[in-house]
BAZA-711003 format. One record per residue: x, y, z of N, C-alpha, C, O, CB in turn. Coordinates in steps of 0.1 Angstrom, whole numbers, padded with zeros to 4 digits, always signed. Last residue first. Glycine has a CB too. Layout:
<nodes>
XYZXYZXYZXYZXYZ/...
</nodes>
This chain:
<nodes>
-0142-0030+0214-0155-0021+0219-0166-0027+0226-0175-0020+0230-0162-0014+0208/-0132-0051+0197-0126-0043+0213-0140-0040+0222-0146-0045+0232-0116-0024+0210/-0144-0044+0172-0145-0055+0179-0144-0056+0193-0152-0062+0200-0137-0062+0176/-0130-0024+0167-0145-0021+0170-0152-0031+0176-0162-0030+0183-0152-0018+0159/-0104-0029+0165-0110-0021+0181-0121-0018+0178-0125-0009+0185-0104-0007+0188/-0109-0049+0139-0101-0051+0161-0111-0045+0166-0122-0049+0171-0084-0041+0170/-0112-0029+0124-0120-0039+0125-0116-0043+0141-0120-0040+0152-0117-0051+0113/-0088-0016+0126-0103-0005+0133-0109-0019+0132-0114-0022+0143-0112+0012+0120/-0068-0038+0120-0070-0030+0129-0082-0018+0135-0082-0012+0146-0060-0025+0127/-0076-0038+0091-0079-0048+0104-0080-0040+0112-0091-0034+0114-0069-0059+0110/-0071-0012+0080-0089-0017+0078-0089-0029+0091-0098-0031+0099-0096-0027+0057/-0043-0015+0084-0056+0000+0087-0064-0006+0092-0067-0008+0103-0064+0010+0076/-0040-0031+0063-0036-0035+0076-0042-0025+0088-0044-0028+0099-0021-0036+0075/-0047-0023+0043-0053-0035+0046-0047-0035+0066-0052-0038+0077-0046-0051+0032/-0032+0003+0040-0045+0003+0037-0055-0014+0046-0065-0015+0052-0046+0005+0017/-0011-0015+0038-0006-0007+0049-0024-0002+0049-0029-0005+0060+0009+0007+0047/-0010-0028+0010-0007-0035+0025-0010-0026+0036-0011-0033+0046+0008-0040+0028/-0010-0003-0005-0025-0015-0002-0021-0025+0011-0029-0028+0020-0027-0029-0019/+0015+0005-0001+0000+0009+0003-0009+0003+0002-0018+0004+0011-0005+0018-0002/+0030-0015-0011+0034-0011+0004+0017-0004+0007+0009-0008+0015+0051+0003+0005/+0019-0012-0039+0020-0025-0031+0021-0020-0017+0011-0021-0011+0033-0036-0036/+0025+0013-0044+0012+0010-0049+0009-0003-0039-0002-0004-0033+0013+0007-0066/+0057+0008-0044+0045+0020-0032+0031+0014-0038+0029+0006-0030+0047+0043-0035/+0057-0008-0068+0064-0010-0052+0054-0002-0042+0046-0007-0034+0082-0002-0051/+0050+0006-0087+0042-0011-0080+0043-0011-0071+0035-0015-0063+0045-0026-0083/+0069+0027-0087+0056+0033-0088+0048+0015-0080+0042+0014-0069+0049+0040-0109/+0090+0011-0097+0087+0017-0081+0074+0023-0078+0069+0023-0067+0097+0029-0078/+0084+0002-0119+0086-0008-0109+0083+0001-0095+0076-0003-0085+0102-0014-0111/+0083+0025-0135+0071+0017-0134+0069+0007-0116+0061+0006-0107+0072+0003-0149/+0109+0030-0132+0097+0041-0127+0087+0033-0126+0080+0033-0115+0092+0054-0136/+0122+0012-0150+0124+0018-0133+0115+0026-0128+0115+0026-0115+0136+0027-0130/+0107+0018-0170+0105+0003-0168+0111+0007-0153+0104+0003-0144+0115-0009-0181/+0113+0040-0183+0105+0043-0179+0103+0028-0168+0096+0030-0158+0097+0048-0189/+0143+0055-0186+0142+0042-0180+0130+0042-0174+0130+0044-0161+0153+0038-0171/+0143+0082-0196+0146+0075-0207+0141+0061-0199+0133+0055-0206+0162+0076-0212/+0118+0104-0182+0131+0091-0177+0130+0088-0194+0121+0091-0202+0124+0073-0162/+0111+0136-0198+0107+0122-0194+0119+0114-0191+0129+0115-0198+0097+0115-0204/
</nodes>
């Protein structure tokens, strides 16, 4: 195991964060082009 679990945590939030943004930002975008449609 990391001795510096508190660095792992952080990056683990980091991508956890970038993917919920990138998940949200998905879900507009098909919302759009269904809208488009």
């Amino acid at each position: 195991m990391l001795k510096t679990p508190s660095r792992g945590l952080l990056c683990t939030q980091q991508t956890y964060y970038i993917a919920r943004r990138i998940l949200k930002f998905k879900t507009a975008a098909m919302k759009f082009q269904s809208y488009e449609r």
